[in-house]
C-alpha positions as CSV (number, residue, x, y, z in Angstrom):
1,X,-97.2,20.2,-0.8
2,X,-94.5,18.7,1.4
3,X,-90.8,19.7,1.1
4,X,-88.2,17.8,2.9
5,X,-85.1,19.9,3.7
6,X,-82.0,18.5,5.7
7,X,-82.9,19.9,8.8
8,X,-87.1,19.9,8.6
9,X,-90.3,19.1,7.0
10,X,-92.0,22.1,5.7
11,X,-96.2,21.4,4.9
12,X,-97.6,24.4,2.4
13,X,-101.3,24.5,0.9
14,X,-102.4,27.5,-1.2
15,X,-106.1,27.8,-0.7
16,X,-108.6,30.3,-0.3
17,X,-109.4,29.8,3.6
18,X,-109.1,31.8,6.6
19,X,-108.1,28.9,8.6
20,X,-105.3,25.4,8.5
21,X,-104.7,23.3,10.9
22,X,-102.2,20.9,10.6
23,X,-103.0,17.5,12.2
24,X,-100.2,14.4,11.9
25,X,-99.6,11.2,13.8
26,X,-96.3,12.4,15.0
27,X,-98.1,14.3,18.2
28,X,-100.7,12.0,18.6
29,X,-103.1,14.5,15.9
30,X,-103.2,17.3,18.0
31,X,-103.8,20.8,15.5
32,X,-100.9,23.1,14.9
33,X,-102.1,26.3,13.2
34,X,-100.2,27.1,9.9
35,X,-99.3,30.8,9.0
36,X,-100.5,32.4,6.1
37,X,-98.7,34.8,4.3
38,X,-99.2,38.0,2.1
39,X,-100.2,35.9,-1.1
40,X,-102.7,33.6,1.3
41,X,-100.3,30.8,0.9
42,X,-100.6,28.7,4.6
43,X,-97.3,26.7,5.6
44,X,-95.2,25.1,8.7
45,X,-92.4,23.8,9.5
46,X,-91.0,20.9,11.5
47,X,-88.2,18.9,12.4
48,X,-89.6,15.3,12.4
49,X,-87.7,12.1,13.6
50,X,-87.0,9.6,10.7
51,X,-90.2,7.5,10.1
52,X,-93.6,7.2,8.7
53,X,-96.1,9.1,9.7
54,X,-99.8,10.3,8.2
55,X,-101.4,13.4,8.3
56,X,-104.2,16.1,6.8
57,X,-105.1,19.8,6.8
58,X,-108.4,20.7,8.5
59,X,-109.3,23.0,6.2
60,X,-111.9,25.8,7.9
61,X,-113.8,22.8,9.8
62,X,-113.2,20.7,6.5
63,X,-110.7,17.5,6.3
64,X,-108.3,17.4,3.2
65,X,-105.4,15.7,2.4
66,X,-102.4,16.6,0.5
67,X,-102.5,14.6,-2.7
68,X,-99.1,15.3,-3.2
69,X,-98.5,12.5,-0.8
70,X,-99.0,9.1,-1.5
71,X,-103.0,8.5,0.2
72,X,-103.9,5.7,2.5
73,X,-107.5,4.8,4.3
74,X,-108.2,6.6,7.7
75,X,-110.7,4.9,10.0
76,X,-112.8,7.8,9.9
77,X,-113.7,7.2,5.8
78,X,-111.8,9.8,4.5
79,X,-108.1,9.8,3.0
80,X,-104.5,10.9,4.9
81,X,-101.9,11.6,3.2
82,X,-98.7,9.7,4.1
83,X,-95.4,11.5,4.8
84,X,-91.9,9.1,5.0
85,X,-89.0,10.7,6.3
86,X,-85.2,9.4,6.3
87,X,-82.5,9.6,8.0
């Protein structure tokens, strides 16, 4: 699930992994690790510049998307989720 707040973008998955790693076009897809806390729920936040941008959890090796997002084609044959943010 995605929240968009005034001041940043916070990304939150409750699933039973021991690992998330957030991967987005706004750095080029390079992994940021999301926490997890006490009730196993991973998140992270970020302040993002206005645009569009897609992106996907790597879910302990595994690529997901969030469906919470509206989901568009990546080259790779899987699905990213898409992520719009305005001014």
């Amino acid at each position: 699930m995605v929240r968009i707040t005034p001041k940043s973008v916070i990304f939150e998955l409750d699933i039973g992994a021991d690992e998330v790693i957030l991967k987005g076009s706004w750095n080029n897809w390079k992994g940021e690790r999301m926490k997890k806390n006490k009730k196993g729920l991973f998140s992270k936040r970020k302040k993002l510049n206005p645009g569009t941008y897609e992106f996907g959890y790597m879910v302990d090796g595994k690529w997901i998307a969030d469906d919470s997002c509206e989901l568009v084609d990546s080259p790779f044959g899987s699905k990213n989720s898409l992520l719009k943010v305005e001014k």
